[in-house]
ZAVO-338510 format. One record per residue: residue number from 1; x, y, z of N, C-alpha, C, O, CB in turn. Coordinates in pm, whole numbers, plus 50000, padded with zeros to 5 digits. Glycine has a CB too. Layout:
BEGIN
<node num="NUM" n_east="X" n_north="Y" n_up="Z" ca_east="X" ca_north="Y" ca_up="Z" c_east="X" c_north="Y" c_up="Z" o_east="X" o_north="Y" o_up="Z" cb_east="X" cb_north="Y" cb_up="Z"/>
...
END
This chain:
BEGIN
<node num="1" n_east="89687" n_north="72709" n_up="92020" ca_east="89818" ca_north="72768" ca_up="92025" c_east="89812" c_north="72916" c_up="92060" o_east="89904" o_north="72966" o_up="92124" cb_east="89889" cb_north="72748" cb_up="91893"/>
<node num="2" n_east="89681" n_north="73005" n_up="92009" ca_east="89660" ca_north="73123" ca_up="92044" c_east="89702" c_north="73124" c_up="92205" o_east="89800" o_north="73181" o_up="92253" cb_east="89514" cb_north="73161" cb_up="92005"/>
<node num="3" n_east="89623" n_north="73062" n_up="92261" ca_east="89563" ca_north="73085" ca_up="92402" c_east="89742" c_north="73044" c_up="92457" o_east="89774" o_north="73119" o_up="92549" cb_east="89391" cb_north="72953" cb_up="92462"/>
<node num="4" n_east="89833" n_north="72965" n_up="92425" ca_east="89944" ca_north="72958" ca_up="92501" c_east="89989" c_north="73076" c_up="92452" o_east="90025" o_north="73142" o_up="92550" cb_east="90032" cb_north="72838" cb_up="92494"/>
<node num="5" n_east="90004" n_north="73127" n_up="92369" ca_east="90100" ca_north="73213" ca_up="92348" c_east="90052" c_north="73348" c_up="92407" o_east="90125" o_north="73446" o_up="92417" cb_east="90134" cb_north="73217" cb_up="92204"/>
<node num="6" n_east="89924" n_north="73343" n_up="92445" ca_east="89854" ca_north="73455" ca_up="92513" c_east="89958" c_north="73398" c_up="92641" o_east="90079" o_north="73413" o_up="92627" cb_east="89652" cb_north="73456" cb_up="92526"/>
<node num="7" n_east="89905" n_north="73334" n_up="92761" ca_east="89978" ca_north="73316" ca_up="92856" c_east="90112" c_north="73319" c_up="92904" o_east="90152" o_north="73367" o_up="93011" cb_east="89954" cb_north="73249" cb_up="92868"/>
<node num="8" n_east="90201" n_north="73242" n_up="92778" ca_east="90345" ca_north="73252" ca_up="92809" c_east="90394" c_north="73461" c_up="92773" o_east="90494" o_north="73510" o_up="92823" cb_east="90439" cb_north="73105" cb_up="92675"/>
<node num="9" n_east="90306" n_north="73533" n_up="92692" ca_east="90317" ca_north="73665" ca_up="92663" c_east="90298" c_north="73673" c_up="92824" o_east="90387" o_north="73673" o_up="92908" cb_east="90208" cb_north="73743" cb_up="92546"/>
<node num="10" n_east="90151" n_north="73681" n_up="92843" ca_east="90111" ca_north="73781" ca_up="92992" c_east="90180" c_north="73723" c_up="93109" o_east="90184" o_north="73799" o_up="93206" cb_east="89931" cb_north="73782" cb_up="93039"/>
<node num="11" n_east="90231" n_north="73613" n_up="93123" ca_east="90282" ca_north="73557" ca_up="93288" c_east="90389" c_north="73445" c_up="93230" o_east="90344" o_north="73336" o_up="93194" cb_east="90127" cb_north="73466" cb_up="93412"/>
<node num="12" n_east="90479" n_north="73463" n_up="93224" ca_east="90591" ca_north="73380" ca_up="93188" c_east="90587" c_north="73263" c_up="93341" o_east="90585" o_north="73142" o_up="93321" cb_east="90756" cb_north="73494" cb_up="93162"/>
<node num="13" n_east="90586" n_north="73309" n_up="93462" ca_east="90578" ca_north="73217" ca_up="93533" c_east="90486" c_north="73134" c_up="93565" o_east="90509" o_north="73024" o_up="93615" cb_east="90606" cb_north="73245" cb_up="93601"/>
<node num="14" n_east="90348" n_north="73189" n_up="93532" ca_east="90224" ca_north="73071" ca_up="93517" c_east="90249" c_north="72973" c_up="93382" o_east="90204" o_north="72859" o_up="93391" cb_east="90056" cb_north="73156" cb_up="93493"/>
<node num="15" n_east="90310" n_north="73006" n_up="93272" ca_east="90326" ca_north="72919" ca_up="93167" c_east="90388" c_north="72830" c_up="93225" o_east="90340" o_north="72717" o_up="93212" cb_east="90385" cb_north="72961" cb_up="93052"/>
<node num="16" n_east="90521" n_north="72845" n_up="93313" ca_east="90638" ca_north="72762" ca_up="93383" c_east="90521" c_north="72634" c_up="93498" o_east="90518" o_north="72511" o_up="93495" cb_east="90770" cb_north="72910" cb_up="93505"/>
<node num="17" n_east="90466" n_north="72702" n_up="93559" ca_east="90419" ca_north="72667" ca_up="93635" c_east="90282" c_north="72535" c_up="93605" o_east="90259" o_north="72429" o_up="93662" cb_east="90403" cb_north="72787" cb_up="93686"/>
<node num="18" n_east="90214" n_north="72605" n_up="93493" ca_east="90148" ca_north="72531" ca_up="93443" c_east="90229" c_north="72401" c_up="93346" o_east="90169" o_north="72294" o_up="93351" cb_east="90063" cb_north="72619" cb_up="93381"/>
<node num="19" n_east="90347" n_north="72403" n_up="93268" ca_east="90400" ca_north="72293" ca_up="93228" c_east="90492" c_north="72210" c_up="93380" o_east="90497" o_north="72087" o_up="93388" cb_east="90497" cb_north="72343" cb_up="93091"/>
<node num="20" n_east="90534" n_north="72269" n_up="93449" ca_east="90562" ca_north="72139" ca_up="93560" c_east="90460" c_north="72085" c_up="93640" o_east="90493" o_north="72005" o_up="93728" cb_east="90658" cb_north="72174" cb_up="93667"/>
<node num="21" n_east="90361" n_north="72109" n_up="93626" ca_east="90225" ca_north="72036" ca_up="93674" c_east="90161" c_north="71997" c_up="93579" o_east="90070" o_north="71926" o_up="93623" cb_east="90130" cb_north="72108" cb_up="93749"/>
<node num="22" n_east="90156" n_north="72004" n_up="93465" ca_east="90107" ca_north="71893" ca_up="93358" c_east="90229" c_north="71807" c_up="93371" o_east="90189" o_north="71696" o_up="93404" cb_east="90074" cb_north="71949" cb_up="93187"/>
<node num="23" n_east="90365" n_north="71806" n_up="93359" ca_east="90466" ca_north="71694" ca_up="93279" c_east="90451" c_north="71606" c_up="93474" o_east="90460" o_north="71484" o_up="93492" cb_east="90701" cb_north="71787" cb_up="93190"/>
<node num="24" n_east="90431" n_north="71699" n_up="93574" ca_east="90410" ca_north="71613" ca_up="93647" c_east="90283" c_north="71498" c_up="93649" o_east="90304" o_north="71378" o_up="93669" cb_east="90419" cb_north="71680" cb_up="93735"/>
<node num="25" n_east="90171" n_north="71546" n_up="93629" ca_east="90068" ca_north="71448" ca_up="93623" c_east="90072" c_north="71354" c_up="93544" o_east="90023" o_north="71244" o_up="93570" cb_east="89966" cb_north="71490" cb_up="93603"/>
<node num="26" n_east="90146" n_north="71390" n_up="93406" ca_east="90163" ca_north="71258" ca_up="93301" c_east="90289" c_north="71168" c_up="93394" o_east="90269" o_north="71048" o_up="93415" cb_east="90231" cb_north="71318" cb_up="93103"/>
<node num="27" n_east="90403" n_north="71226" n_up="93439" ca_east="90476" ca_north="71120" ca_up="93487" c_east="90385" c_north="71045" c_up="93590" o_east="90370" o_north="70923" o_up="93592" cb_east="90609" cb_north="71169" cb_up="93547"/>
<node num="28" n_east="90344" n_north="71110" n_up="93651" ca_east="90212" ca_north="71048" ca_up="93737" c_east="90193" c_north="70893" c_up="93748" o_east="90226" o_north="70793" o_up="93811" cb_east="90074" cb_north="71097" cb_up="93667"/>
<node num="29" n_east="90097" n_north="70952" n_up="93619" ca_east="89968" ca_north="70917" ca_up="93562" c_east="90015" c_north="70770" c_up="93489" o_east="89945" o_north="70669" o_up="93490" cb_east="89903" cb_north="71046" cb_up="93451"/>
<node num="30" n_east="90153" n_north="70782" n_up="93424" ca_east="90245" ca_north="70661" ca_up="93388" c_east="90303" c_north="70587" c_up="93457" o_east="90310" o_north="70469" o_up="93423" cb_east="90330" cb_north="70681" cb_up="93329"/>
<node num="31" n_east="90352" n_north="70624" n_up="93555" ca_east="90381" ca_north="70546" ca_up="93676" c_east="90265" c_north="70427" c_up="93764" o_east="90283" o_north="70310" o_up="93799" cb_east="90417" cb_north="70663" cb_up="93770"/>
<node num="32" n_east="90146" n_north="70519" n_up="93779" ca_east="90078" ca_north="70432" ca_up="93814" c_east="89990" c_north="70326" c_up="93734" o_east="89922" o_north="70236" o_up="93782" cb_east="90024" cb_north="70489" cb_up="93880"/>
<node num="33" n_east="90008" n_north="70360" n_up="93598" ca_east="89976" ca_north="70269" ca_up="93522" c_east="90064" c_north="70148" c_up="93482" o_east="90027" o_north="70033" o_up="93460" cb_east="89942" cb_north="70330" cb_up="93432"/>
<node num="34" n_east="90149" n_north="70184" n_up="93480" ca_east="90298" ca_north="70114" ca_up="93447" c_east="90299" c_north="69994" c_up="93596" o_east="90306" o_north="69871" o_up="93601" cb_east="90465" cb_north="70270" cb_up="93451"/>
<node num="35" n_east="90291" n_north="70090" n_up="93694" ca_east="90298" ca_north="69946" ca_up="93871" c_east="90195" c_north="69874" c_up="93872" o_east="90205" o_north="69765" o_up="93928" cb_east="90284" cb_north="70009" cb_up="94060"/>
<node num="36" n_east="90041" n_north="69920" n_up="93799" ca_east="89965" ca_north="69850" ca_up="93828" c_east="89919" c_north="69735" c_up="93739" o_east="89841" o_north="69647" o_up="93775" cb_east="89891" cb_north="69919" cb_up="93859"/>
<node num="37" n_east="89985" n_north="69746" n_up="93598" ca_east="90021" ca_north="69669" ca_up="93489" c_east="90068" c_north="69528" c_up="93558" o_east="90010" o_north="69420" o_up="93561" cb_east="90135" cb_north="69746" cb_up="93397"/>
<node num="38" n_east="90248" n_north="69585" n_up="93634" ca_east="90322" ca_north="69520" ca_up="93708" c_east="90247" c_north="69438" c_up="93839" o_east="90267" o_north="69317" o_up="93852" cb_east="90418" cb_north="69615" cb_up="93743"/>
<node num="39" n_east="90170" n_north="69505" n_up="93922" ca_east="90108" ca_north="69463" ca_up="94015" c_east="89998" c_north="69291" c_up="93973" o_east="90005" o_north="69170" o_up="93991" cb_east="90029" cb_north="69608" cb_up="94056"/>
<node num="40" n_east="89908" n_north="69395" n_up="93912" ca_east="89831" ca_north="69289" ca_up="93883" c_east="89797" c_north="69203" c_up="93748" o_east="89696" o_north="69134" o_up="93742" cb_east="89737" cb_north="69329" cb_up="93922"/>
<node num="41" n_east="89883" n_north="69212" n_up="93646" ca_east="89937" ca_north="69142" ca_up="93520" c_east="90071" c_north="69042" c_up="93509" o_east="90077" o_north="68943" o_up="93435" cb_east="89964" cb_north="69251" cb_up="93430"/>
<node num="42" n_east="90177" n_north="69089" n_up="93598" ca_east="90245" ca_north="69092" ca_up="93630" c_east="90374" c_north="69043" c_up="93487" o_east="90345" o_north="69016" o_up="93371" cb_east="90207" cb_north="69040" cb_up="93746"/>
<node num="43" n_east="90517" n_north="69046" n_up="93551" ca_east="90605" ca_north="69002" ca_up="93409" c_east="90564" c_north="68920" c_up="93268" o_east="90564" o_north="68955" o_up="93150" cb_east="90708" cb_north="68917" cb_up="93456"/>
<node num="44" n_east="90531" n_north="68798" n_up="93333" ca_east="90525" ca_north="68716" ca_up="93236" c_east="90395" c_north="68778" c_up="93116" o_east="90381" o_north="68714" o_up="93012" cb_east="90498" cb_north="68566" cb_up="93310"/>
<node num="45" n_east="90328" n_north="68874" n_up="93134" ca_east="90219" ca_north="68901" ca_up="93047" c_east="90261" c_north="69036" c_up="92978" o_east="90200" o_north="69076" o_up="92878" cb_east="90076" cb_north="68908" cb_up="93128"/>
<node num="46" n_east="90346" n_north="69092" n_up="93023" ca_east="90387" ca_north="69208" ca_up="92953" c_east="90486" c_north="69164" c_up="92848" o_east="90522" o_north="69229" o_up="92750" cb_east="90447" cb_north="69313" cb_up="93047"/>
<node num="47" n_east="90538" n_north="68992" n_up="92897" ca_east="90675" ca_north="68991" ca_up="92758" c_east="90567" c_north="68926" c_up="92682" o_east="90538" o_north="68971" o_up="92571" cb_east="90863" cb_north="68878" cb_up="92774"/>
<node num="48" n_east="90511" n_north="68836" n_up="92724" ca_east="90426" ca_north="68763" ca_up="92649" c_east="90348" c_north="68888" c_up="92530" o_east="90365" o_north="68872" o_up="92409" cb_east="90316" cb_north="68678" cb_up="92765"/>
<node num="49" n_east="90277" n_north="68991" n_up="92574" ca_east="90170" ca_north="69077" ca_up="92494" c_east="90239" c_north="69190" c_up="92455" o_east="90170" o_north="69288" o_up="92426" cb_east="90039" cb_north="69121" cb_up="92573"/>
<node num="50" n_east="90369" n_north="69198" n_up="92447" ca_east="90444" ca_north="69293" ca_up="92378" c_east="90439" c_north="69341" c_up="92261" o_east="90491" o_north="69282" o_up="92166" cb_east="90534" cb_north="69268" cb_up="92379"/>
<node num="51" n_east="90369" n_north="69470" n_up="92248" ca_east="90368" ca_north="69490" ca_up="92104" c_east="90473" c_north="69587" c_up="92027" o_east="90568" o_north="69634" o_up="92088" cb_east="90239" cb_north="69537" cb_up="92076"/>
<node num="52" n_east="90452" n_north="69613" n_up="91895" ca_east="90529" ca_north="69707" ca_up="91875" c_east="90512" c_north="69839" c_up="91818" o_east="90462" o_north="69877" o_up="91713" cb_east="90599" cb_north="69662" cb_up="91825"/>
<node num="53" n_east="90595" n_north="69930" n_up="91970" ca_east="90550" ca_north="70074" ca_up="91968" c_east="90557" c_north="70204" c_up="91839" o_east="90505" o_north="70314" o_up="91824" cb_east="90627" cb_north="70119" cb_up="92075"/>
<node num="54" n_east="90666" n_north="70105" n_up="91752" ca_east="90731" ca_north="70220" ca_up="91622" c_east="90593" c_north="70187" c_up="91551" o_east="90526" o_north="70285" o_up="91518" cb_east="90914" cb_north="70172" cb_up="91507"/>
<node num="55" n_east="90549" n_north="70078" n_up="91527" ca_east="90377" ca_north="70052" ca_up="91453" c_east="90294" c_north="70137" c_up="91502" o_east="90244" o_north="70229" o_up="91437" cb_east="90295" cb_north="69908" cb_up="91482"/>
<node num="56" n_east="90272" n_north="70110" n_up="91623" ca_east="90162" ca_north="70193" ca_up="91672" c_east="90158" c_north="70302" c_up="91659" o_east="90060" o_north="70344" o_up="91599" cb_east="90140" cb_north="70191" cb_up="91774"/>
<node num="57" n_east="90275" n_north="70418" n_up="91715" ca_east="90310" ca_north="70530" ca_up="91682" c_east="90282" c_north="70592" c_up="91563" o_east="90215" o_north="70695" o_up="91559" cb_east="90412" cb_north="70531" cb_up="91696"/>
<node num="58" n_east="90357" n_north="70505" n_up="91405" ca_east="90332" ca_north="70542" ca_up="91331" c_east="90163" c_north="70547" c_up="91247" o_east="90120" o_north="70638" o_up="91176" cb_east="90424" cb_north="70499" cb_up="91298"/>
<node num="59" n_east="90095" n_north="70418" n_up="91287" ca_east="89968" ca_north="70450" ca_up="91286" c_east="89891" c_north="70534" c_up="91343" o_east="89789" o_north="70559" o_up="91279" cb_east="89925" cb_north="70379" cb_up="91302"/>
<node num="60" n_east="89903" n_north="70587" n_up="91442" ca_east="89823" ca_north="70662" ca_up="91525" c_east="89888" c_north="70831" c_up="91425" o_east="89805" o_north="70919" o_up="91400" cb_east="89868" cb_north="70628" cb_up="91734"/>
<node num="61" n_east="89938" n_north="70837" n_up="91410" ca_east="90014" ca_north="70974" ca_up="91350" c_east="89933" c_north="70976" c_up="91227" o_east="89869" o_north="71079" o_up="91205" cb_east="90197" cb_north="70967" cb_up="91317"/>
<node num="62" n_east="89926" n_north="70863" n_up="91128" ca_east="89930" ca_north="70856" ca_up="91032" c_east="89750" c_north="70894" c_up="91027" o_east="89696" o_north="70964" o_up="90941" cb_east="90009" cb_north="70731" cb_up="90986"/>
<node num="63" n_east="89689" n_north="70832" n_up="91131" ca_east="89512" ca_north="70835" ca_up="91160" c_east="89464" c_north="71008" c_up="91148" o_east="89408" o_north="71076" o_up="91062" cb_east="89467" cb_north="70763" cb_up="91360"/>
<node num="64" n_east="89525" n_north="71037" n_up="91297" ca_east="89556" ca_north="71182" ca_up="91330" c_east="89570" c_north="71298" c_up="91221" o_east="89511" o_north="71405" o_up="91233" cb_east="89679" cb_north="71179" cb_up="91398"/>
<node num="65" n_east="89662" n_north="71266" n_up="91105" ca_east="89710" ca_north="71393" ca_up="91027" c_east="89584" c_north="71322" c_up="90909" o_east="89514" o_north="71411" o_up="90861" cb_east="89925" cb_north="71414" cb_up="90973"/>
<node num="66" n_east="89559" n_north="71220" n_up="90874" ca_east="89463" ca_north="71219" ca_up="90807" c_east="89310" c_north="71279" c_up="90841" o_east="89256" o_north="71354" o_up="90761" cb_east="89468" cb_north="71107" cb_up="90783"/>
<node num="67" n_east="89246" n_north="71241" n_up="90963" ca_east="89179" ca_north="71317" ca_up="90995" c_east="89206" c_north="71447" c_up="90976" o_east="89155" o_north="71497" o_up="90876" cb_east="89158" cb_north="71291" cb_up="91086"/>
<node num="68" n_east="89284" n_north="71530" n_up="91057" ca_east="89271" ca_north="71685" ca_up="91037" c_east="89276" c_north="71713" c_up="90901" o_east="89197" o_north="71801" o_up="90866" cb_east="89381" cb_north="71770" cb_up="91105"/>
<node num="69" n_east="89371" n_north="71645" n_up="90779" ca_east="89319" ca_north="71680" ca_up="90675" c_east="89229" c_north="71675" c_up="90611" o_east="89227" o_north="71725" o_up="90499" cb_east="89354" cb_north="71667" cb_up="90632"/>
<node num="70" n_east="89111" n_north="71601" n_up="90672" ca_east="88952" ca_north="71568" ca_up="90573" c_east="88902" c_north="71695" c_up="90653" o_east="88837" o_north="71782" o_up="90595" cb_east="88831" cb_north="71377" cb_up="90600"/>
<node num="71" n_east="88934" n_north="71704" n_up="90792" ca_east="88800" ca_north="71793" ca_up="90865" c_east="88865" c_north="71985" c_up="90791" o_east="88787" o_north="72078" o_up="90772" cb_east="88808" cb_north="71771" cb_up="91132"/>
<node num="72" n_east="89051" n_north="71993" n_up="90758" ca_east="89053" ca_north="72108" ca_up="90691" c_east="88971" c_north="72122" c_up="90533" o_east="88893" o_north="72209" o_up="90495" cb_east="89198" cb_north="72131" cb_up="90683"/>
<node num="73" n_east="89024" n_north="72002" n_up="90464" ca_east="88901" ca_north="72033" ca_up="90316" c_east="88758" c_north="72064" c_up="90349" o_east="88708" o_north="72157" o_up="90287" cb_east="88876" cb_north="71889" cb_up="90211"/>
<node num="74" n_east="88671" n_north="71989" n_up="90452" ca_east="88550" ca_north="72021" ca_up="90430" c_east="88545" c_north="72152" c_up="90466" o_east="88440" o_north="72215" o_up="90457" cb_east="88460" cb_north="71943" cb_up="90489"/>
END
């Protein structure tokens, strides 16, 4: 967080610049994962293997903040 707040301080337009070329590569980066899902999986396997995202989400959060709290105690 240091290091952004260094950047968005010294060059307000490289901060700009640098978040529409990251949020671009993730839209990207989802897109082509998302067509090629579609491409070569195609419908019937995405309804079929549908899982659910509020689970996952909340596990993955729940993994995440537990970790950082063991690696802050030690």
């Amino acid at each position: 967080h240091a290091a952004a707040g260094t950047l968005i301080n010294a060059n307000l337009g490289m901060a700009v610049l640098v978040s529409v070329v990251h949020a671009t590569a993730m839209i990207a980066a989802g897109g082509i994962l998302a067509w090629l899902v579609y491409r070569h999986l195609g419908l019937k396997f995405v309804s079929r293997s549908w899982f659910n995202l509020d689970t996952f989400w909340a596990v993955s959060l729940i993994l995440v903040d537990s970790i950082a709290l063991v690696l802050n105690l030690i």
